[in-house]
N, C-alpha and C positions, 0 to 999 in steps of 0.2 A: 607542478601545476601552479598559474599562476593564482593570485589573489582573488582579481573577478571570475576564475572561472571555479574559485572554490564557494563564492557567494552564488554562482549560478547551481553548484550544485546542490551545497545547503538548502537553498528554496525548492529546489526540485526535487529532493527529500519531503523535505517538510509538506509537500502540495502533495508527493504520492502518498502520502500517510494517511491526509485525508481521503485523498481518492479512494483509496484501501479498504478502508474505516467504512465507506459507505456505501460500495458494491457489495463489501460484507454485510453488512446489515440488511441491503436488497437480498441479494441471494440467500441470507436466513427466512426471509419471507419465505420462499418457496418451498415449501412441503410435497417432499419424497418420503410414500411410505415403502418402496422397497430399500432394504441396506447398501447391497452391490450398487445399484446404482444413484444413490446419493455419495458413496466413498468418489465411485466416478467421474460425478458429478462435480463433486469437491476437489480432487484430484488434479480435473480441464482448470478447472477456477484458481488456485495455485498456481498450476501450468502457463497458464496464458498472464497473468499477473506478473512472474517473472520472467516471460518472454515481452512483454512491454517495458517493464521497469529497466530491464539492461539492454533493452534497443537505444529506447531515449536516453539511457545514461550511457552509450555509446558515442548519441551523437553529440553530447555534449564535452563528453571527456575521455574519451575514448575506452569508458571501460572501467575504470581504474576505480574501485573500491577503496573508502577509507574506515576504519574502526568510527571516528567521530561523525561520518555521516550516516551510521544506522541511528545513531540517538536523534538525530533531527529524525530521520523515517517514523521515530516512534514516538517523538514529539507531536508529529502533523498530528498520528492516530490521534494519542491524548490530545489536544486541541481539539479535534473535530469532536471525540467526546463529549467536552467540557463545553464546550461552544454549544452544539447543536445537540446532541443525544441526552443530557442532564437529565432531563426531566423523564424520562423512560427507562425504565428499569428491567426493562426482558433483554438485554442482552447478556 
């Protein structure tokens, strides 16, 4: 892989993490009081999160996972955090 396409994927990391960060926060809003279908619920949400995440990282690099680009993924999260969520403390 080359150089710019390792920069393209770092940022693509880094931007799903926030993405992540913030559908999860939306979907804790929504309150499921049965159990089975909130596991369900959560389950689809997972589900489809990593059926997006390795589409688009298909189409950028065909796929190819590296160890150093989870820590950008987990970077975006903390940044959006730290960025935007600080001040709220129910998560």
């Amino acid at each position: 892989m080359g150089l710019e396409n390792q920069f393209k994927v770092i940022f693509y990391y880094f931007i799903y993490g926030m993405f992540f960060l913030v559908t999860l926060r939306l979907m804790k809003l929504i309150k499921i009081r049965k159990k089975i279908l909130k596991i369900i619920v959560e389950f689809f949400f997972c589900f489809i999160h990593v059926i997006i995440f390795y589409f688009l990282l298909y189409r950028i690099n065909y796929g190819s996972l590296n160890y150093y680009m989870i820590i950008f993924l987990i970077f975006g999260g903390l940044f959006c955090q730290l960025l935007y969520f600080k001040d709220n403390n129910r998560f």
